[in-house]
N, C-alpha and C positions, 0 to 999 in steps of 0.2 A: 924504316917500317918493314916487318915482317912479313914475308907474302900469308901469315896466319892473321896476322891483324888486318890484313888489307880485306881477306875473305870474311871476316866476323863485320868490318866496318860495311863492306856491300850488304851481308846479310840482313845487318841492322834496317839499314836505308831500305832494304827491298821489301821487309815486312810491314814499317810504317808508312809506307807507299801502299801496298794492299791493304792496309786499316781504311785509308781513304779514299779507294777506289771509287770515281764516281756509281758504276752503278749498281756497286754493294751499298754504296750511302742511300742512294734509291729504295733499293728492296728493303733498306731496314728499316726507313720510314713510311713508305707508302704501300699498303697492301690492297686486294681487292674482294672481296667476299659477294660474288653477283653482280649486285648492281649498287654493292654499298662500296664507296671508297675509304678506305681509313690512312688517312696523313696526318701525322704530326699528333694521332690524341683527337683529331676529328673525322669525322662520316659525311661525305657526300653523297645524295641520293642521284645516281648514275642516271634515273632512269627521270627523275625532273630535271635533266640538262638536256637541251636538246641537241647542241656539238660542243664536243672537246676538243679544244686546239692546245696544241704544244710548240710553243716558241722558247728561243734561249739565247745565250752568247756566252764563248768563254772556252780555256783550254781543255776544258771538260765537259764541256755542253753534249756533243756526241755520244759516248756512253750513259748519259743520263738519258736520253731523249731516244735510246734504243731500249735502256729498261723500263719506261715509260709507254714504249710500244709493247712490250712485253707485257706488262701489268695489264695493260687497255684492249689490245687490239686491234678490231676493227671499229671502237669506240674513239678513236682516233679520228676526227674529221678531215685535220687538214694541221700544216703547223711549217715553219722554217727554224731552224738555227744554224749559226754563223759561230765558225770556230776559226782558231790559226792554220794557215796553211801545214797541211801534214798532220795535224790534232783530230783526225778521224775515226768512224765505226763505221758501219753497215748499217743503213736505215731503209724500212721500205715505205712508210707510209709522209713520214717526214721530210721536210727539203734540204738540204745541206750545202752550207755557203760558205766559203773559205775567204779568208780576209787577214790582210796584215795585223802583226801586233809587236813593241810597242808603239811605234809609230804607225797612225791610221791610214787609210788607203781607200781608195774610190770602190774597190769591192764588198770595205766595210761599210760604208754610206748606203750604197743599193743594198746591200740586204737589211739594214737598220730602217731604211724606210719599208722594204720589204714587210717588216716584224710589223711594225705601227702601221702600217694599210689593213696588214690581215687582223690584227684585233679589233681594230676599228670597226670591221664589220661582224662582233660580234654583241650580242643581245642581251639581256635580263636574264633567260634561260639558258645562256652560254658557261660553260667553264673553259676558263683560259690556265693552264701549266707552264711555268717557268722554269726554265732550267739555267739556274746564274751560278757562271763561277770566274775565277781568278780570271784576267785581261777582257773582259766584256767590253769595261772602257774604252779600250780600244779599238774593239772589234765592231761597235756601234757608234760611227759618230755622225749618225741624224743630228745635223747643226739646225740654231734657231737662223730666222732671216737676216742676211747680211754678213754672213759667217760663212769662210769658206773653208775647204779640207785644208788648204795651204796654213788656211790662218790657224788652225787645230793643232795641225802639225806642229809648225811652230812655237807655238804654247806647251804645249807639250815637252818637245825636245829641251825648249829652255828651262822648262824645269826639274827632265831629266838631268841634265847637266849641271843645276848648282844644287843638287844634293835634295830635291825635295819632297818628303813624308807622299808617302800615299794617299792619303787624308787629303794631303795639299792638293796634291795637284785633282784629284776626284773633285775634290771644291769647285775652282775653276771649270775643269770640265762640266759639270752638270749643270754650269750656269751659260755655257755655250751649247748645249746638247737639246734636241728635242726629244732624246731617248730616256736618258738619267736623271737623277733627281728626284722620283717619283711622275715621271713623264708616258713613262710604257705605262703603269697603273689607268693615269689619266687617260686615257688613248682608249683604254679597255673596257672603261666604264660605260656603260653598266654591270658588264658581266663580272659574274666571281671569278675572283683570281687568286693563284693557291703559288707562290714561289718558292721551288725545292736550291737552295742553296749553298755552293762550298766557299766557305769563307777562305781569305789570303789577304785581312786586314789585323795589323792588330786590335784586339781589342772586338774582334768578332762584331764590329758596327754595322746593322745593315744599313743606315743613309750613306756608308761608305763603301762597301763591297761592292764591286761594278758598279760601282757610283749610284747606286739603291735604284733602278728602275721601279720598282714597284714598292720601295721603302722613304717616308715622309725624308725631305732634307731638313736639316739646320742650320746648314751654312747659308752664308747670304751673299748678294754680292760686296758688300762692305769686308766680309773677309778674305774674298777673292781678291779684293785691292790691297789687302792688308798683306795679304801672302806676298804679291809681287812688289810691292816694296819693301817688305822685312829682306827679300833674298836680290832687292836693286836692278829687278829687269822691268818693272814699268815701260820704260822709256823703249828697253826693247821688245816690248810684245805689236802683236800687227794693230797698226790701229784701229781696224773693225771691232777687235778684242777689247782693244781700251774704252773704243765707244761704246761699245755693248754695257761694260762695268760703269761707266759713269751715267747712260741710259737707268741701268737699273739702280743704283744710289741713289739717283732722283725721283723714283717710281714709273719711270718714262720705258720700263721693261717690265713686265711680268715675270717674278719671282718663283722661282720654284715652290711645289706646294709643300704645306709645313704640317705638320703631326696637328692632326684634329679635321684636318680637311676631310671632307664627308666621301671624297673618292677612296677612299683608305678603309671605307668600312665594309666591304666586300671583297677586302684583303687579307689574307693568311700568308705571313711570311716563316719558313723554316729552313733554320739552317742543320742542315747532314751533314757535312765534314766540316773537320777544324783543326790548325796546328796541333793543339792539343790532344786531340786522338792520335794525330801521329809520334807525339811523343810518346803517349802512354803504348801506342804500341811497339815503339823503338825499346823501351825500356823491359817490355818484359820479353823480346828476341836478347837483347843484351843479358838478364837472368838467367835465359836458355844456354848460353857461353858461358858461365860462369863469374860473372861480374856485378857487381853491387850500382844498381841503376841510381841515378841520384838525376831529377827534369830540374833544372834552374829556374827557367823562366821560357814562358812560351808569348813572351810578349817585349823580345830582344829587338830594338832600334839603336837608333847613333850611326858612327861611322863605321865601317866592317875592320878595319885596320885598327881602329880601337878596340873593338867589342871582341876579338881578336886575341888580343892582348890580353884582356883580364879572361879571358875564357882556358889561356895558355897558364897565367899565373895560377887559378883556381886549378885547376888540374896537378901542379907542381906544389902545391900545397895539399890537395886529398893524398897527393904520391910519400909524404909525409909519415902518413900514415900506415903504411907500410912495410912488410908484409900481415896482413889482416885474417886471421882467421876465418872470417867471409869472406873473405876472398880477393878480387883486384875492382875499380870502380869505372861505372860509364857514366860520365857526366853527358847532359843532355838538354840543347837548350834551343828554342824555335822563336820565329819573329820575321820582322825584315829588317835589314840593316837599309844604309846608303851611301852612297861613295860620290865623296863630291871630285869632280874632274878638273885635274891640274896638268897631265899631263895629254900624249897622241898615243897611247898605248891602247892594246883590245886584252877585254876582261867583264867582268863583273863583281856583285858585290859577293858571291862565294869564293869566288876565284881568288879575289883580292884578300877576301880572309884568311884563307887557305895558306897565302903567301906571306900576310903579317904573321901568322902563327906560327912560321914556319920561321922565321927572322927572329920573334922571342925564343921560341925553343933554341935556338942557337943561342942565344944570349944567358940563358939561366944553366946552371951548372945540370948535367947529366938529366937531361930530359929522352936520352934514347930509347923510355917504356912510355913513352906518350904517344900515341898514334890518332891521329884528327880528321874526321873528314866535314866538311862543308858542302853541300848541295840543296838549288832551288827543287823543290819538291814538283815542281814543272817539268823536269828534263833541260829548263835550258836558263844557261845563266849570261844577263847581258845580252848582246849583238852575238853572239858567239855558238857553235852547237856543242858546247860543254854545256853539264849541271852543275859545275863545281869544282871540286879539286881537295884535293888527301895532302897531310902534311904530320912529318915527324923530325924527334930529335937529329934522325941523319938527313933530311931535305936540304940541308947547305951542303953540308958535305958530298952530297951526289953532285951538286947547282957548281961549286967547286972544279968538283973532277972534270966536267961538261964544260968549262970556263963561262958558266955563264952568274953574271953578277948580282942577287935579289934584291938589293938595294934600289940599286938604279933600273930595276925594271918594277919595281912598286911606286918609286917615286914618277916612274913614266904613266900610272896605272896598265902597266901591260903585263900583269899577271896569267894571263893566259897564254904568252907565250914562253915564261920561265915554265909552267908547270905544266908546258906540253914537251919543252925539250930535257924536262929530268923525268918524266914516265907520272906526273903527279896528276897530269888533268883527267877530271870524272867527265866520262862521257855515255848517258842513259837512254837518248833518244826522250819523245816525245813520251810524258808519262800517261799525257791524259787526267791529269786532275794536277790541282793546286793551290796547296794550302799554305804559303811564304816557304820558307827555309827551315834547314836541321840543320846544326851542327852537333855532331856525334867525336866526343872523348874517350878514348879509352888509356885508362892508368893502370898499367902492371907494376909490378913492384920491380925497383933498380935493381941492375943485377949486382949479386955480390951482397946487395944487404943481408945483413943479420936478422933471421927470423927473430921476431918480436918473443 
């Protein structure tokens, strides 16, 4: 990789990162004209609320809940949000609570009940503001009774490890959670409540985004049982968990509330960022470079090491085409993968694609004008303080010279330490919002080719 492609592939990533800025996503949907609010296409009259609170959760919750102070002022009554530790702003009127993410933590629990006390005491003439974005799940786990953080934890972790959807494991969670599900809603009722949203689901679902606090669920507990027996951990989840799912199969739990529940009608759900604006803004930073943007899909799942693979092939085929009187291509394609864990290695799922890609490219003749990069749009990928990791036709060849072997450290999953010790690991720091993943292609033409 060229240190010019390495600067185009940053640039790329850094402007689809400012598209989704939480508290640009803010200002473009919510305005204030007096005492009229306008959100989403609707007017709130400022001045028949009698307190505005602002609650949230999530790696972006802070900047949203600063432009929210900004818009409001001292129309602000009172409010908390609970972010990852380090995922901070400056608030003055707001409370700010740091809390593990993705495994939950006791300082996620107190501020989770935190959230649900302070809505609770609001009114009919109350406005309640949400600020939801990517790890909320985490960051809030007010369990139902009988449920411990250990027992969360655990749930969790096991189905970090055998590879499971986001979808999935939110299911679960929100049927352990006093917070998800549409549980904060319930909690808040009477008052109106208005949820400003960055989605980091495919498929931009809100009963799945931070596991819908304020969005009706459809999952049930019949598919929470269904999840853990499709991926064979039944047996090892805690059995408070298990009794909880067979409590609720019976009707011997209370079900999360479902679409049509009359708590929902004094609900305004909107979502402000999405994958897909970070595509669309990655693609026309890449036009500014002179490269013919081509978004695949913004709704990329599977394995990372596979999706990987054919994201390497499709690139080695657009190069095909080449040299192009438009010029050279950036393929561009968002989502979230998953990686199921086989080996003791540290990585994640950008890391890990970064390193598969980086194994085909070796594998297919003359890929040395393909240059790759991979990054959670969060700042941080896995257990680890990478975003990701960059990869091209010469990546073995560096992996090589270094004696270190890709193979066997993919098949260890320890991706993050090949692409720390050949110069490949992305490292952003905390970005403050989060919309899943980018993977960014760039195809120049093979040197030597014959102009068309």
């Amino acid at each position: 990789m060229t240190p010019e492609q390495r600067a185009v592939l940053d640039h790329i990533l850094s402007r689809a990162l400012d598209a989704v800025a939480p508290d640009r996503a803010v200002h473009r949907h919510v305005r204030r004209n007096g005492n009229t609010l306008h959100i989403a296409g609707r007017d709130y009259d400022l001045s028949a609320h009698e307190r505005v609170y602002v609650v949230g959760a999530g790696k972006g919750a802070a900047p949203m809940a600063a432009a929210l102070e900004d818009i409001l002022g001292d129309r602000v009554h009172d409010g908390v949000v609970v972010v990852k530790y380090g995922h901070t702003a400056p608030l003055k009127r707001i409370a700010l609570r740091e809390a593990a993410h993705p495994v939950p933590d006791a300082a996620g629990e107190r501020a989770a009940n935190e959230i649900l006390d302070l809505v609770r005491t609001a009114g009919p003439r109350d406005l309640v503001l949400c600020a939801l974005t990517g790890g909320a799940s985490a960051l809030t786990p007010a369990l139902q009774p009988g449920i411990t953080l250990d027992d969360m934890r655990a749930a969790t972790t096991l189905l970090l490890e055998c590879g499971a959807t986001i979808h999935e494991i939110n299911a679960l969670r929100k049927h352990l959670s006093a917070f998800g599900g549409g549980n904060l809603a319930r909690a808040a009722a009477p008052a109106r409540v208005v949820s400003l949203i960055i989605s980091d689901v495919v498929g931009d679902d809100l009963d799945v985004i931070a596991s819908g606090p304020t969005s009706p669920d459809v999952s049930t507990y019949a598919d929470c049982q269904s999840i853990a027996d499709r991926f064979g951990i039944l047996h090892r989840l805690p059995a408070p968990v298990v009794e909880r799912l067979t409590a609720g199969m019976r009707g011997m739990a209370a079900e999360t509330p479902k679409p049509g529940d009359p708590v929902f009608d004094a609900v305004q759900n909107c979502i402000v960022a999405s994958n897909r604006l970070a595509l669309e803004a990655a693609a026309e930073a890449a036009a500014a470079h002179g490269y013919r943007p081509r978004i695949l899909t913004d709704t990329m799942t599977g394995e990372a090491r596979v999706r990987a693979r054919e994201l390497v092939e499709e690139a080695a085929s657009a190069a095909e085409g080449l040299p192009h009187p438009e010029g050279p291509f950036c393929l561009l394609a968002g989502g979230e993968t998953t990686v199921t864990i086989t080996g003791g290695g540290l990585g994640g799922r950008n890391q890990e694609m970064a390193l598969a890609a980086a194994i085909r490219m070796d594998e297919l003749a003359d890929c040395q004008h393909i240059a790759m990069l991979c990054a959670g749009t969060d700042g941080t990928d896995g257990p680890t303080d990478a975003a990701g990791g960059y990869a091209s036709g010469s990546t073995l060849c560096v992996a090589r010279d270094c004696g270190v072997d890709a193979h066997v450290h993919l098949a260890d999953n320890d991706a993050y330490n090949f692409l720390d010790r050949t110069g490949h690991l992305l490292r952003t720091g905390p970005t403050l919002t989060n919309v899943m993943d980018l993977a960014v292609l760039l195809v120049d033409a093979p040197k030597g080719k014959p102009a068309a």
